[in-house]
Each structure stands twice: as structure tokens, then as C-alpha cells.
LOZAMI-750993 format. One record per residue: x, y, z of N, C-alpha, C, O in turn; residue in three letters. Coordinates in pm, whole numbers, padded with zeros to 5 digits, always signed. Each point is the difference from the previous one (the first is absolute). Layout:
<rs>
XYZXYZXYZXYZALA ...
</rs>
This chain:
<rs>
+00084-00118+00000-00084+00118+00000+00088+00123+00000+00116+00002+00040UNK -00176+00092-00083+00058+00114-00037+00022+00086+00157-00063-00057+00088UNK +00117+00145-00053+00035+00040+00140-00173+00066+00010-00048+00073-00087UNK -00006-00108+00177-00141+00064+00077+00022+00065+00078+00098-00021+00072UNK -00212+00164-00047+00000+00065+00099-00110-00009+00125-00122+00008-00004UNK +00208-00028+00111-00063-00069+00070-00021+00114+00133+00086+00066+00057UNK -00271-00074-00028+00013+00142+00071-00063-00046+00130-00108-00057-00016UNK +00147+00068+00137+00000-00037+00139-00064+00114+00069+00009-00004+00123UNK -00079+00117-00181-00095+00051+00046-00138-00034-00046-00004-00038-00117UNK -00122+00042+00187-00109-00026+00003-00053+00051-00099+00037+00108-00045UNK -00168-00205-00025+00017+00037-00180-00097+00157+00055-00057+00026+00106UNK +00079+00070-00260-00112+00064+00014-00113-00008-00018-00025-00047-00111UNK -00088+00079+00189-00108-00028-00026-00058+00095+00002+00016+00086+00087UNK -00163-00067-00257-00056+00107+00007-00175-00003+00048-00073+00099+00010UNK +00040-00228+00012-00086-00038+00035-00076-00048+00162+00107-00040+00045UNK -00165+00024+00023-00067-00067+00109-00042-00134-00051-00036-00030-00113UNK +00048-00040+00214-00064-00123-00042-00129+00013-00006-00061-00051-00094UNK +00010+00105+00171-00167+00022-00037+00009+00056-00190-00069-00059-00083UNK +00151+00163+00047-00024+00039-00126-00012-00117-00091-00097-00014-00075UNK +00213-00084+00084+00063-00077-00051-00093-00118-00034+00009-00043-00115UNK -00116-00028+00217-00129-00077+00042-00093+00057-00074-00079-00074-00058UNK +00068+00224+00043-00127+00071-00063+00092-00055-00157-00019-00117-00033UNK +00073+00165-00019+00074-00028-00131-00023-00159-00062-00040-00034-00112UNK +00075-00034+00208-00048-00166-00030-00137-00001-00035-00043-00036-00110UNK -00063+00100+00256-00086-00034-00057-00125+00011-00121-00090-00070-00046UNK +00152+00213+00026-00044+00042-00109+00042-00039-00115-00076+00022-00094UNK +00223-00101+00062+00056-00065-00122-00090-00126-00034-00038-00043-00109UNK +00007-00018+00295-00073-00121-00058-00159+00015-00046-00075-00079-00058UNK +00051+00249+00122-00149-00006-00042+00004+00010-00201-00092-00046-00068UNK +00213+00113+00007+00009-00037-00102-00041-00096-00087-00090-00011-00083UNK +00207-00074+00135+00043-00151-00050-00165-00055-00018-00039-00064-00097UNK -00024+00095+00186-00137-00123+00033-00070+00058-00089-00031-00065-00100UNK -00016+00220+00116-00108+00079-00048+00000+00063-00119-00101+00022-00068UNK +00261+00020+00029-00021+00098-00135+00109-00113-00127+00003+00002-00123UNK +00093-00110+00248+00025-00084-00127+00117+00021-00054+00031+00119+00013UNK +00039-00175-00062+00125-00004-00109-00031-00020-00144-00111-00028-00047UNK +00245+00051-00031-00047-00052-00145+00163-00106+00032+00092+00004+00083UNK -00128-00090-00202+00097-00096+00002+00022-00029-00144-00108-00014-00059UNK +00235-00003-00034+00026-00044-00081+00037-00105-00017-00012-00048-00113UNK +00083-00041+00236+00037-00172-00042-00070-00020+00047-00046+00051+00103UNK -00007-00192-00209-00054-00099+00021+00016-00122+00087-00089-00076+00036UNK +00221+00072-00007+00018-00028+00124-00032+00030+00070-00089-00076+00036UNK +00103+00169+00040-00039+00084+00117-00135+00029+00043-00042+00032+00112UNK -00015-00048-00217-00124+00042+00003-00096-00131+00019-00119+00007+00033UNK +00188-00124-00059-00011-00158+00017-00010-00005+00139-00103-00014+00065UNK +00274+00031-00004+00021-00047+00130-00080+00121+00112+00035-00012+00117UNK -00100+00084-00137-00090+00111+00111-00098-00048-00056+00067-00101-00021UNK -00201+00068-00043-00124-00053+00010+00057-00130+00021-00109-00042+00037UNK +00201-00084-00025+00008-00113+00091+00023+00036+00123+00003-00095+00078UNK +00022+00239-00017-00003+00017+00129-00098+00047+00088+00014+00024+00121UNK -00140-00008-00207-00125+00070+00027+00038+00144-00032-00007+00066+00103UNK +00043+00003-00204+00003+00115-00042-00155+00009-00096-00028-00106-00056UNK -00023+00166+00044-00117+00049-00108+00046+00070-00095+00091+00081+00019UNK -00148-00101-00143+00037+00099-00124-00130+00066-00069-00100-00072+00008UNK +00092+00134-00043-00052+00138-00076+00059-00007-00128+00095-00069-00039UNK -00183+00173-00037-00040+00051-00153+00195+00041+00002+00071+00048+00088UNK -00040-00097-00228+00168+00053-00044+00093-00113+00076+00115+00006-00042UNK -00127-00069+00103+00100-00090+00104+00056+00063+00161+00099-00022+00071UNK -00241+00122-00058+00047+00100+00119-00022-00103+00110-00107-00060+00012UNK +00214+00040+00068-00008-00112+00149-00027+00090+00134+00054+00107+00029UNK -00163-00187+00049-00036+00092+00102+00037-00131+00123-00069-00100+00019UNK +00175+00131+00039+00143-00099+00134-00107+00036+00117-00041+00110+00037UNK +00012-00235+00006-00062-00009+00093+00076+00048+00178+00117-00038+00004UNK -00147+00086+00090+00095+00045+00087+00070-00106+00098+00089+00038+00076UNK -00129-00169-00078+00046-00094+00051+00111-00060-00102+00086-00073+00051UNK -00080+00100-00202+00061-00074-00043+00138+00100+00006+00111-00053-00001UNK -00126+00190+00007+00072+00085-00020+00133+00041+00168+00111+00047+00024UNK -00228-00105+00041+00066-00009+00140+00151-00142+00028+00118-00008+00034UNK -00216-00065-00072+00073-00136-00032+00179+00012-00103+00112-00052+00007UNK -00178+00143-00086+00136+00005-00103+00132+00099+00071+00121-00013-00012UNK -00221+00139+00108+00069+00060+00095+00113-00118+00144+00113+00012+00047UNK -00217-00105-00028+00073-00050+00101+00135-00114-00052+00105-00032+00055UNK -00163-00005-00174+00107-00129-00041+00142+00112-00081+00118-00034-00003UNK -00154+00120-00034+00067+00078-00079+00164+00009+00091-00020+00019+00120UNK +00142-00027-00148+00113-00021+00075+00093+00094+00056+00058+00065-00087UNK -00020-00033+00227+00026+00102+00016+00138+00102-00027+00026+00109+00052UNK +00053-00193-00158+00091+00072-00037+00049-00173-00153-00007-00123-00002UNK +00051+00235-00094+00036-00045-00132+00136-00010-00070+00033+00087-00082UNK +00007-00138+00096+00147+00019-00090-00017-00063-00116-00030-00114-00035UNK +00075+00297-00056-00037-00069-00134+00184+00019-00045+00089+00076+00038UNK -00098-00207-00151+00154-00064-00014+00013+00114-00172-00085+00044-00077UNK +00246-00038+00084+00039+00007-00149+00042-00114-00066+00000-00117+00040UNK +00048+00179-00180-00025-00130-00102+00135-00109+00027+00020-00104-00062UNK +00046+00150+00149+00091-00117+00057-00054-00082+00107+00071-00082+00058UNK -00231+00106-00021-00010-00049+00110+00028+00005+00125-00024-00087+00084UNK +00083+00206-00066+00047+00057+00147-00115+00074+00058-00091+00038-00073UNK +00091-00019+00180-00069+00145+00056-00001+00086-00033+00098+00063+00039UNK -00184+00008-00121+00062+00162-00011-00097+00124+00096+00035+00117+00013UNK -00148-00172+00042-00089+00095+00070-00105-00066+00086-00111-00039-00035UNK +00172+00035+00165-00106-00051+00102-00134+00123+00022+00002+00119+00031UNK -00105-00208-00063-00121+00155-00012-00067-00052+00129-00075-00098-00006UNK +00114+00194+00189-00074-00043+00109-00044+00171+00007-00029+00092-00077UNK +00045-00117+00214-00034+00137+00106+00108+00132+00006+00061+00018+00106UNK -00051+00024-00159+00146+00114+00059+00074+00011-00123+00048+00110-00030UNK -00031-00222-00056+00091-00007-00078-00022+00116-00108-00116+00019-00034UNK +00203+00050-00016-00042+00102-00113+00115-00016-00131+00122+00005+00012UNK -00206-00025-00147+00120-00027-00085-00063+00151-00103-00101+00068+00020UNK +00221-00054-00142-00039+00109-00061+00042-00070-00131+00098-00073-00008UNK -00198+00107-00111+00061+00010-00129-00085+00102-00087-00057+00100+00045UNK +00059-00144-00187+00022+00102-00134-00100-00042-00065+00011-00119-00032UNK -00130+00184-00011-00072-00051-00105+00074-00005-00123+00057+00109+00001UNK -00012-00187-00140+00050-00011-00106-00077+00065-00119+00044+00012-00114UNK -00169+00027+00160-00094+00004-00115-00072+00193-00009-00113+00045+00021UNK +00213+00006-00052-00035+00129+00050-00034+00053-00159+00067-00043-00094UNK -00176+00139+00071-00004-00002-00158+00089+00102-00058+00051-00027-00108UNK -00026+00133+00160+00036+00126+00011+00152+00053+00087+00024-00061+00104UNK +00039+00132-00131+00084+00028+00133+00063+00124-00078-00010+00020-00121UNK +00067+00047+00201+00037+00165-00044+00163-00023+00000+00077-00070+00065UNK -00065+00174-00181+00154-00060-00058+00059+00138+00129-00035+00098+00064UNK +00137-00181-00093+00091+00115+00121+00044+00108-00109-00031+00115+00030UNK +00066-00124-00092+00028+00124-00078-00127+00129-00069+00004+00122-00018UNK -00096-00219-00002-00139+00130-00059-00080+00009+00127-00075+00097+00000UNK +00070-00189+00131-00066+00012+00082-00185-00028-00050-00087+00026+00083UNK +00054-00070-00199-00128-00008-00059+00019-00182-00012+00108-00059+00009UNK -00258-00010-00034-00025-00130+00067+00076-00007-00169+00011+00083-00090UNK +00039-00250+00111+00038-00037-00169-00055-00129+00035-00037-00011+00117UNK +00019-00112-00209-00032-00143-00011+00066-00082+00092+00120-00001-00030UNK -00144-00076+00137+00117-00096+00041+00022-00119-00128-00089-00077-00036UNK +00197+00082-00010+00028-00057-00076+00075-00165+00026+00028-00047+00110UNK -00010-00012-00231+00106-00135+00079+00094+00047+00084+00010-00040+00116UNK +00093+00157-00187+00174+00015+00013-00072+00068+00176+00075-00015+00096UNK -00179+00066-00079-00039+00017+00170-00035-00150+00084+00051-00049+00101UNK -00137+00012-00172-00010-00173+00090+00134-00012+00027+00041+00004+00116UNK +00027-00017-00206+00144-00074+00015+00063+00015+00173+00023-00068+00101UNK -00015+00241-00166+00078+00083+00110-00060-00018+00124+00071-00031+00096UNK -00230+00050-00076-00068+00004+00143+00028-00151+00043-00018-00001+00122UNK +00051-00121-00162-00020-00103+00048+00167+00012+00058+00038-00005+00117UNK +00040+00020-00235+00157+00014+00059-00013+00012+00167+00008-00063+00105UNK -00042+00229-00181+00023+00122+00141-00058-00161+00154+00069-00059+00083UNK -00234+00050-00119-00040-00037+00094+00059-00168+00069+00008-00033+00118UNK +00023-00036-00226+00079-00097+00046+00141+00014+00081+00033-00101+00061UNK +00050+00207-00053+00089+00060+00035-00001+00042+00151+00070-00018+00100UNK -00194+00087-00136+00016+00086+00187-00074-00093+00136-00118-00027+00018UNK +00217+00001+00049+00004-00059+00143-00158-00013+00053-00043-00101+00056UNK -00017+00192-00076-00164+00053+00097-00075-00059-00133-00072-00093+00038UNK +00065+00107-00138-00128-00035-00061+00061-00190-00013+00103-00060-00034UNK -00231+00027+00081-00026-00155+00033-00085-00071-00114+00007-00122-00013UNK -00111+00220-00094-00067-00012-00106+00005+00070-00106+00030+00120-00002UNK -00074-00223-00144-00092+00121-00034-00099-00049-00075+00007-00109-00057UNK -00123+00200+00052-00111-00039-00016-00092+00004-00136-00036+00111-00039UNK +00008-00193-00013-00072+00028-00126-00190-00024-00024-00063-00085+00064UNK +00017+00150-00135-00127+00022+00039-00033-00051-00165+00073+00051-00085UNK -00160-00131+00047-00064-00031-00145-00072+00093-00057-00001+00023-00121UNK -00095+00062+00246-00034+00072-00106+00042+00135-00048-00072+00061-00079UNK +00199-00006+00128+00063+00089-00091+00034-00063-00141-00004+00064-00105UNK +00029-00164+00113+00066-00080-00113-00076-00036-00126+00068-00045-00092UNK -00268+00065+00064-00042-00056-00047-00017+00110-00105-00033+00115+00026UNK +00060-00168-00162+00015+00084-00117+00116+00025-00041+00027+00054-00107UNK +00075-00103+00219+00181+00047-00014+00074-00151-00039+00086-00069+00055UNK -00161+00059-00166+00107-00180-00040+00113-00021+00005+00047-00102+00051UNK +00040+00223-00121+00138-00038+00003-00002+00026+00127-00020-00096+00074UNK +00042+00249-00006+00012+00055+00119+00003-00113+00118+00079+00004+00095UNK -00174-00102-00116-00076-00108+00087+00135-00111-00015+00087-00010+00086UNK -00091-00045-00172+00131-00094-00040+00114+00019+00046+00060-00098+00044UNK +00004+00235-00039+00137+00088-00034+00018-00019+00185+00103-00045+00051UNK -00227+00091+00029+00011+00026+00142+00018-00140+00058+00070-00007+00101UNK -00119-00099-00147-00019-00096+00070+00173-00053-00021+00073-00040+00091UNK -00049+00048-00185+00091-00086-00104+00094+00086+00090+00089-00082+00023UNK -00048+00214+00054+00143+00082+00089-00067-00061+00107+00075-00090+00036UNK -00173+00089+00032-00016-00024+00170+00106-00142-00023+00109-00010+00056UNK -00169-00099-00153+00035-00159+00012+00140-00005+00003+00045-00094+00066UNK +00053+00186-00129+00112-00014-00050+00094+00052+00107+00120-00028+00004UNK -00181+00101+00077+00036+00103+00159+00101-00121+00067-00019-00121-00016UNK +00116+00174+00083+00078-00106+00051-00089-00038+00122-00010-00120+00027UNK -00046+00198+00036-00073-00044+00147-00118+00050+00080-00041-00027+00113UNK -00020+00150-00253-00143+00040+00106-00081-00071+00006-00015-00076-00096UNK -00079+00067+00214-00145-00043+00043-00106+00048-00099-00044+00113+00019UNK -00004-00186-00128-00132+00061-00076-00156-00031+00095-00045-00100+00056UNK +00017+00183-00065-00146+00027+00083-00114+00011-00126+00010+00111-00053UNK -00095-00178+00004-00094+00017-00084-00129+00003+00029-00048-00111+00024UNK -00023+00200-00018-00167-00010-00030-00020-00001-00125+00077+00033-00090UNK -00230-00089+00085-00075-00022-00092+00050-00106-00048+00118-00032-00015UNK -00263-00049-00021-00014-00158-00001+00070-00025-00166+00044-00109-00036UNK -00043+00223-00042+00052-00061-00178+00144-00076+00035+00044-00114-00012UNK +00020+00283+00078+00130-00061-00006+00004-00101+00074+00069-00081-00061UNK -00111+00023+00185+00049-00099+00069-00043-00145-00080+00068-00103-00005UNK -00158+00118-00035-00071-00111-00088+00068-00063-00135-00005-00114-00047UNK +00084+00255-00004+00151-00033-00099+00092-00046+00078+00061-00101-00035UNK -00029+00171+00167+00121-00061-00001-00031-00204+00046+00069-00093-00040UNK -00173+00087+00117-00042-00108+00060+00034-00100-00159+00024-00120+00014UNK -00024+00172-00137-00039-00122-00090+00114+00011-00088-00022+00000-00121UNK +00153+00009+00168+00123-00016-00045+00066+00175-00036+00105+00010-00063UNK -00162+00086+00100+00071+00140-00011-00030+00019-00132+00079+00079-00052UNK -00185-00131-00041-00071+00069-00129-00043+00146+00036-00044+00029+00111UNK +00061+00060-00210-00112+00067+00032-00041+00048-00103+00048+00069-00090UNK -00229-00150+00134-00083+00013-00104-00135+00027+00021-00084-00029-00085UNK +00051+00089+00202-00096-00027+00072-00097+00158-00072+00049+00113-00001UNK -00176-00143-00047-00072+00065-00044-00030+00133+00008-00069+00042+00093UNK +00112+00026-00176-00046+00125+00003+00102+00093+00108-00020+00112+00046UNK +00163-00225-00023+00096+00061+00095+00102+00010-00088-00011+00089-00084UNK +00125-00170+00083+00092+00033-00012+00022-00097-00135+00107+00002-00060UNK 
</rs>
């Protein structure tokens, strides 16, 4: 693991636990009453086998027992590994890591000070830079900046992979669903 900062004062907190209880319970009055939308079919499989209900579009309305349940089994700290299989980020209580989104569309040239394209020859550089410095522990890529950006999409994936040692962090189900099926990427209407 990369050196962590490790902080032995009491976390900050901006909340009461009473706030914090009101916040739950209004997320779960959500979940039950106004519903999710869901795009896998999976997912949307395994919550009505759990007594989830569905609605008009594939909108799922999580029952509060089932939602409680996923709260209690859910584990209280995560270490997620890099592609050597080591540790690279225990995710508990206290712990704080920092990284870089990769997927920025825009960024202001130092010389005109006005936004220009993030381009490849910038992927390149921001992953360098960020693989480099001691404190950033990630970096993070998001699918849907990426959708409509084919090469752009290819070009980014193709420098994170080649990185001697950062942690890739991905949302959104396209990309993970490419990489899950041998690191194609072909995934519809993405990349």
C-alpha cells in the first residue's frame, strides 16, 4: 500500500445522530414509496427474489426489512486489492484515501488561462502526474463522461492499464461489464 494518512484525532462530524437516523429514515421512506429505476437485469432479478416490488419502467420499490438486512450483513471495513493482488485500500472507519478523477472534459491551458479539450497527450500526463505522487491512492473513472468519446474512451482506458501501479476506481456498470468480459470495449452506445 501506498503510505496512508493516518489521523488519531476524532473524525469530524457534521451531523447528530438523531440527524443522521432522520436521513436513514427518510432514504428508506424512498426506497419503499417513490422507488428506484434499475437497468440490470440482474439486479432487478435478484431484489423481486428478495421481496422487492416493481412498477411501470422496471422502477423497484426495497422493502424496509429487506433494506435493513443488507445494512446489517453489509461488512464493516473492505480492502479493495490492485492488479497484483496486494492491498491497496482498506475502506473502514477513520481511514481517508485521496485520488484524481481521469475523465475531466475540459481543463484551462496554463498559458491562455481559457478551458481547451482534455485531450489524450492530457490523459497521458494526469495519470503520470497521478500515479507518481505519494498521497493520491486513486484514480477514478466515471462511464458516463466517456459516452460518445470512442477513441477518447479506448485511448483512457488503454494509459490507466499500462500505468506502472495506480488503483483504477470505476463506476458505471458498461465499463465494468467490458472489463468483466476480457477488457473489450464494446459495450453499447459507450465506448
Amino acid at each position: 500500500m501506498k503510505k496512508q494518512i493516518k489521523f488519531n484525532a476524532p473524525a469530524l462530524s457534521y451531523l447528530s445522530n438523531e440527524d443522521i437516523n432522520k436521513i436513514h429514515h427518510a432514504s428508506i421512506k424512498i426506497l419503499e414509496q417513490t422507488g428506484c429505476k434499475t437497468h440490470h437485469p440482474g439486479v432487478l432479478d435478484l431484489l423481486k427474489s428478495n421481496g422487492a416490488k416493481t412498477g411501470p419502467d422496471d422502477r423497484v420499490y426495497i422493502p424496509k426489512n429487506l433494506i435493513e438486512w443488507a445494512i446489517e450483513k453489509a461488512p464493516s471495513k473492505i480492502t479493495i486489492y490492485n492488479r497484483d493482488k496486494k492491498p491497496a485500500l482498506l475502506l473502514e472507519k477513520n481511514n481517508v484515501y485521496y485520488g484524481t478523477g481521469s475523465d475531466c472534459q475540459y481543463l484551462l491551458d496554463i498559458e491562455t488561462g481559457k478551458p481547451k479539450d482534455f485531450t489524450f497527450k492530457e490523459m497521458q500526463n494526469a495519470v503520470r502526474i497521478a500515479d507518481s505522487l505519494p498521497y493520491i491512492d486513486f484514480i477514478s473513472v466515471d462511464d458516463q463522461f466517456l459516452i460518445g468519446r470512442k477513441a477518447f474512451c479506448r485511448h483512457t482506458l488503454t494509459i490507466i492499464l499500462v500505468s506502472p501501479s495506480c488503483l483504477i476506481i470505476i463506476s458505471g456498470i458498461r465499463w465494468i461489464t467490458s472489463l468483466k468480459s476480457g477488457c473489450t470495449i464494446d459495450a453499447p452506445n459507450n465506448c
